[in-house]
N, C-alpha and C positions, 0 to 999 in steps of 0.2 A: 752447748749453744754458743756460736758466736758474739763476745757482747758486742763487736759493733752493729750487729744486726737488732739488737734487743729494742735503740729509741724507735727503730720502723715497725717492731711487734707489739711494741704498749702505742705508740700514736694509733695505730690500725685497729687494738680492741678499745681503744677510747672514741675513737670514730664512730664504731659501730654500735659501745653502750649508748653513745648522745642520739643513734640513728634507732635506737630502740626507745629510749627514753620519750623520744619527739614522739616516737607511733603510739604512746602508750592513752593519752589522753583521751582520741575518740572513743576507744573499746572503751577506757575506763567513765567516761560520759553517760554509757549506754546503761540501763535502768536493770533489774530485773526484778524488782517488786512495785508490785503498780495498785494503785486504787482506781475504783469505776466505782463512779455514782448513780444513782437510778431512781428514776422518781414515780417507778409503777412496777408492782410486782405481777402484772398481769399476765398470762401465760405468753401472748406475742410477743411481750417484750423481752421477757425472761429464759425463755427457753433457747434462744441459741446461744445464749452464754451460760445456760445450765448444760446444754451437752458440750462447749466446749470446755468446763472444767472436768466432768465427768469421764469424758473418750481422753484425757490429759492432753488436750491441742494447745492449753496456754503454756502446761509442761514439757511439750515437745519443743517450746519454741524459749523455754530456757528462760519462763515466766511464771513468777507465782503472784497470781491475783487477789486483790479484795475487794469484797462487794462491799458499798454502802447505801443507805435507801433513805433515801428525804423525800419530806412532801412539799413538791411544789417547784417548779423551774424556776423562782427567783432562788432557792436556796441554793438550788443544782448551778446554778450559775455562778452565784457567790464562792462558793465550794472551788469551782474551777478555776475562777480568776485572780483566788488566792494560792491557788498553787498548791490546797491540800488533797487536791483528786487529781491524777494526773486525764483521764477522760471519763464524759461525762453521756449518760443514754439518756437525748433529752422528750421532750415531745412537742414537735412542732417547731420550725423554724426562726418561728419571729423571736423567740429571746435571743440566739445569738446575730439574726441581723442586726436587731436594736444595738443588743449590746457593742455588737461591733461599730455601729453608726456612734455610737458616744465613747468612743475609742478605746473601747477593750478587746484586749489579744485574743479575742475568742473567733474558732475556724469549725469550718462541719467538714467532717474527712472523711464521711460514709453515711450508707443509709441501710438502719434493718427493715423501714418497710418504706416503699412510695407510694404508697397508697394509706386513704386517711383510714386509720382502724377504730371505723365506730359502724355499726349498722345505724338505720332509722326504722324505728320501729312506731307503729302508730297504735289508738286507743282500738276498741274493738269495730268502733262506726269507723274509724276513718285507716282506711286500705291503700289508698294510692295516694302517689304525689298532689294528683287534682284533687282529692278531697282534703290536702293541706287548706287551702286556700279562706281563710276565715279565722284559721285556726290558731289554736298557744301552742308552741313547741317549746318543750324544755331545753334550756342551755346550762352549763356552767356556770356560766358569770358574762357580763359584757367584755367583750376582748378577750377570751377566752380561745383556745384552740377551736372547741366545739360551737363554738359562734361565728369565728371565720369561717369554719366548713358549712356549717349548715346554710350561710349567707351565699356561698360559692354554689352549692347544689343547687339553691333554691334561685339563683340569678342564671344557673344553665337553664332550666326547664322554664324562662316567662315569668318568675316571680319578683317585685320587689317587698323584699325583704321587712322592711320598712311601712309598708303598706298592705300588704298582701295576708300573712300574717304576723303574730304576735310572737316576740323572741322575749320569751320568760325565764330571769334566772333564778334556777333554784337548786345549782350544785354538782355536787358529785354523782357516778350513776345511779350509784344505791338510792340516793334523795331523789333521783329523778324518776325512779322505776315506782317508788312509794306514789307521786306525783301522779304518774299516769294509772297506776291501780287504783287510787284514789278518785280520778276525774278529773284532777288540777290542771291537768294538759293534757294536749290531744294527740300529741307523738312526740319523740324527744330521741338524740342519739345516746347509743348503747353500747359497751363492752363485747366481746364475741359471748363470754358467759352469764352475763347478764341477760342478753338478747335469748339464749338457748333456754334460760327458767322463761322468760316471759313468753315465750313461743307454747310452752308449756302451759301457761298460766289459757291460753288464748289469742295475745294480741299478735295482730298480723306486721312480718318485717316488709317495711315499703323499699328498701334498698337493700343493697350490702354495699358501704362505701369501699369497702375492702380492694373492691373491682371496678365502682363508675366512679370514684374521685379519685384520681392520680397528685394526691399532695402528700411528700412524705411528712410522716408525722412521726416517726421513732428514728432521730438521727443520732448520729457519734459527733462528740463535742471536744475538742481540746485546745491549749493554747497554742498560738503559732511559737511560741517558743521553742513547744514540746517537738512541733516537726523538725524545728530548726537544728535544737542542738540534743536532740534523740532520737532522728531519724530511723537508724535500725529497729530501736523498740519498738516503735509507731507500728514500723512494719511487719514485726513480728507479732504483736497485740492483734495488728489486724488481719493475716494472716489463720490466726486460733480464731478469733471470730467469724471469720470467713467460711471455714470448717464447719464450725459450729453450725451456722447459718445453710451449708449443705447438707445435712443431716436434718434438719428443722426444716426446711426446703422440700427435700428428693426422699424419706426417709420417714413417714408418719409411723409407722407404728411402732420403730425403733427409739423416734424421736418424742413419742406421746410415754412411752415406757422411760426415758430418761427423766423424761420431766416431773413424772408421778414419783419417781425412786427419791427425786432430789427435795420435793417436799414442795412441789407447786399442787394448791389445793384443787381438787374436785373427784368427781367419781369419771369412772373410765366413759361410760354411754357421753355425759357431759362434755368432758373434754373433747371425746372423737366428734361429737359433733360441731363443737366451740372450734375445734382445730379447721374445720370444711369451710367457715364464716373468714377465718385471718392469714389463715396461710397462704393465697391468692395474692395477696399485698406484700408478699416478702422479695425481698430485691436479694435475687440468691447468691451474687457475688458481693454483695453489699454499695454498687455502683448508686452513685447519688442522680436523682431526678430532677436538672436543673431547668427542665421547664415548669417543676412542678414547684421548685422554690421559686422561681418567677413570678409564680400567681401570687404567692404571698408578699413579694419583694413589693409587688406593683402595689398593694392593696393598702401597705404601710405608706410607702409615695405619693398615693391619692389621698392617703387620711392625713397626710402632715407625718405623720411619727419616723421616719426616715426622708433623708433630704432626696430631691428630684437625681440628684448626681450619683449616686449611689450604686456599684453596680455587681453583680452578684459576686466577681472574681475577687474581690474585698472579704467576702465569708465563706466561698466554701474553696477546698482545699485539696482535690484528693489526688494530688503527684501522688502522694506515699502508698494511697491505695492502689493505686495503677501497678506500683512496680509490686506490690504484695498478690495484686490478681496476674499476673504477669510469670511469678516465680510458681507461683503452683499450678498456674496455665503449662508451664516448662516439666513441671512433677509428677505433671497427667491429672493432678487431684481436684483440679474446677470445672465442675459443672452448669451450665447458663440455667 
């Protein structure tokens, strides 16, 4: 080797280790163990992310996942805006509008259903929406998911809510199925499996909100951080869910067969029937329903609880989902 050529062969591999070193940061940024938090173990919510760890769509995408399950979207939210879950499967819009409106980094970057996943089911006298009228219907609680919907339903068809009938809170569905078997109320909304025992029992479903309420109500929740400075993951996470959610989508009996293997409870008749009730509501690319968040955006702006300025592109987020429905739009593998 010539040594006067040697200072232009170490400047030129020092060039190029500092031109590696700069590149190394992003990749190394990028995540590959992630937490998901869930605040409902109920087969609509559960099962596209039970066959995307199953069919390996998070391990194809160079993801190893953790579930974790809290009760209640204040905790799921807490969770998230600490930064110990990196996304979150919430129900119902309004915590991270709020949340965002009192200035936390929380964004909605998809949706697994846009539609509200409750049926309405009524006592055995009362059959249709017009025999509501007089009547107690079970809620959850005031402010509740299932008291904004039933308030929305009941304000499409001529009702005030307010006036018309009675919004009784008495909990969870279990507590509320007790309720209406009891007499306590006279209809009340319902889980997909819970509605298929009491259809059993006798009592008649006056709705499937599955199909005539277009509000989503199972969204993906995570910090704008997480888009900002882990974009690829975002994409990939959402991508195996996207998957997941085509098979849960397009795929029942392969996808009722995952679900039962993975240890989501019920017997086979139940669920295929439970699956007829929610799968309707599933947004198959995972694309968010932003007139359907608008119903709630506005609902919070009329009640005071978010300011009049407020506007949806503040909470929801989905650049990253575009470009993940996009890549596998290009892969042949998404299906509408």
């Amino acid at each position: 080797m010539n040594p006067r050529k040697l200072p232009a062969i170490v400047l030129a591999s020092f060039v190029l280790s500092v031109l590696l070193v700069t590149s190394l940061p992003a990749r190394a940024q990028e995540k590959k163990n992630l937490r998901i938090v869930f605040v409902s173990l109920s087969w609509n919510n559960q099962l596209p992310y039970r066959i995307a760890i199953a069919k390996g769509f998070f391990k194809d995408q160079g993801l190893t996942v953790e579930q974790i399950f809290v009760r209640g979207g204040p905790t799921a939210i807490a969770a998230l805006a600490s930064g110990n879950v990196e996304f979150g499967s919430i129900g119902g819009a309004q915590a991270p509008i709020r949340s965002n409106a009192r200035g936390l980094d929380l964004h909605i970057l998809a949706s697994l259903s846009n539609y509200t996943n409750y049926t309405l089911l009524g006592s055995k006298e009362t059959k249709s929406i017009e025999e509501l009228r007089g009547k107690i219907i079970g809620i959850t609680g005031a402010g509740a998911y299932s008291d904004f919907a039933i308030r929305i339903f009941l304000k499409r068809h001529n009702f005030d809510p307010d006036r018309d009938v009675t919004l009784r809170a008495i909990g969870g569905t279990a507590l509320r199925a007790i309720a209406l078997e009891r007499g306590v109320i006279n209809a009340a909304p319902f889980t997909a499996e819970d509605t298929i025992r009491l259809i059993d029992k006798g009592f008649p479903m006056i709705v499937n909100l599955n199909e005539a309420l277009r509000i989503p109500q199972s969204i993906l929740v995570t910090r704008g951080e997480m888009l900002q400075k882990y974009p690829d993951t975002s994409k990939r996470f959402l991508k195996a869910m996207i998957l997941g959610m085509q098979v849960a989508k397009h795929n029942r009996r392969e996808a009722i067969q995952i679900g039962l293997a993975s240890g989501l409870p019920g017997e086979l008749d139940l669920v295929n029937r439970s699956y007829d009730l929610f799968s309707p509501g599933y947004a198959a690319d995972l694309s968010v329903a932003w007139d359907g968040i608008q119903i709630m955006l506005d609902e919070d702006i009329r009640t005071g609880l978010v300011d009049k300025t407020f506007t949806l592109d503040r909470v929801i987020n989905d650049r990253i989902l575009k470009q993940a429905q996009q890549e596998l739009k290009k892969e042949g593998r998404l299906r509408q």
